[in-house]
Structure formats: C-alpha cells, structure tokens
N, C-alpha and C positions, 0 to 999 in steps of 0.2 A: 277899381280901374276908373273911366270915366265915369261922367254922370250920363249915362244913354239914354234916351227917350224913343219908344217905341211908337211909330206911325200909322197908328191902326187904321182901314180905311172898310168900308162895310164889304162884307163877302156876296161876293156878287154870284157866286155858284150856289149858296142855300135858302139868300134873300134874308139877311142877317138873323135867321133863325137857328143856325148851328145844327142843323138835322138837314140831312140831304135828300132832296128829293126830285131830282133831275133824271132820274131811270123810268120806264114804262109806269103809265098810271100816277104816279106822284111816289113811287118807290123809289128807295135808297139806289143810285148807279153803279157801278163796278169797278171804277175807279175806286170809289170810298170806299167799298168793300173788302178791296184788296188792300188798300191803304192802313184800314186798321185792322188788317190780318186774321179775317173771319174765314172760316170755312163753313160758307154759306152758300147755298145760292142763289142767285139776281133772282130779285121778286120781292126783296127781303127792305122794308120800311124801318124806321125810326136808327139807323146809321150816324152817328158824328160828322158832318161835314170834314173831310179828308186836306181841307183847302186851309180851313179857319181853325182847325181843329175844335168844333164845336161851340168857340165860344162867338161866332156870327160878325167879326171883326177879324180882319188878314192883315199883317204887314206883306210887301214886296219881298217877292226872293232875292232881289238883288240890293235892297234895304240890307238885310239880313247877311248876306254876306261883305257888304262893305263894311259894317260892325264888326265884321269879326274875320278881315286880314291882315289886319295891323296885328291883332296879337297873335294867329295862325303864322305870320312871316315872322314875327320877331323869334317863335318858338325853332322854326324851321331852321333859322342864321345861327341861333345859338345851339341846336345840336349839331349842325353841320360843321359847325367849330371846333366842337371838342372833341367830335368821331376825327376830324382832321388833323385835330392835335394829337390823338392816339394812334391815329395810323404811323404818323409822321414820327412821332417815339419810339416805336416799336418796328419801325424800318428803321433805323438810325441812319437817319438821312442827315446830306450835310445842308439842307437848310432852314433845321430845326429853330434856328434862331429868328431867322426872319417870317416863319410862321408864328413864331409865338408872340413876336412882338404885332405883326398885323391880327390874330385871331384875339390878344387880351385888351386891344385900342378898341377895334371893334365889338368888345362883348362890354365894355368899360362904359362906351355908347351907348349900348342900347340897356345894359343894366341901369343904367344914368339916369336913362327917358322913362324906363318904365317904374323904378321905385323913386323916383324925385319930384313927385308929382306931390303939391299940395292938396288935401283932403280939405276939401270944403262942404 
C-alpha cells in the first residue's frame, strides 16, 4: 500500500520504560492489567505498559486510525456494492441496470486508486 511512517512519541504513562508502574508502590495499575488480560490481582509489578504496548514509545490513537480509513472505507463501498448488486438480482428489480452500471463505475474507481499505484 502506501509507504506509512509511524510517529512514535515517548509514552508518558511508563516513562519510556515499557513496564508500567503507575499503580500503589511503583506496582503495575489495572488498566494494564486488564489490558493484557491477566488474571491477577492489583499489586502485581513488572506488567507491559498497556499504553505503548511495552515497547516505551506510542503512536496517537487517532494517528492510527486516520492510516487506516481510507482502506477500512474503500473495503466497506466495495462490499456494500456487491451485497447490493445481489440483492438487486435476486429481487428482479426493474432497476438492475442502472445499479450496475453506478456499483461497476464506482468499484472501477476505487479498483483504479488502489492497484494503480506506483511501487516505489
């Protein structure tokens, strides 16, 4: 796909050490604990940072999803296409034709955008 670059910025919840220690005493918190699905209980040190996931560096949540709705909507247009082309066959509606000719312009589109891309 593209060529992305991830924005790492230091994780300010473990002090870029990747081990959480924000809970009583310098103990792992319960956030992280529940995060990485321990059945433990609070008191319990040496945790993954739940935030950075261990590695002491976070990208943005909202980083993270602006990477990745362009190809979450392109997925979404193009099933919603073809379930609508199905439907619309299988009801033998009379305006099968002009569904197909807008659902194959627009899948033609965005087939276009997404395999027409230069590999660099």
């Amino acid at each position: 796909m593209e060529n992305l670059q991830a924005n790492l910025y230091p994780c300010a919840h473990c002090g870029q050490t990747g081990v959480c220690a924000n809970g009583e005493n310098g103990q792992s918190c319960i956030a992280c604990i529940k995060m990485n699905d321990l059945k433990v209980k609070p008191g319990v040190s040496g945790i993954p940072c739940s935030i950075c996931g261990g590695i002491g560096l976070a990208e943005p949540k909202t980083e993270r999803i602006n990477k990745r709705m362009g190809s979450i909507l392109g997925l979404t247009v193009v099933m919603g296409l073809i379930i609508l082309v199905f439907v619309t066959l299988i009801g033998h509606s009379q305006h099968l034709p002009q569904i197909l000719t807008f659902s194959s312009t627009l899948l033609s589109f965005i087939f276009g955008y997404y395999f027409s891309r230069q590999k660099s």
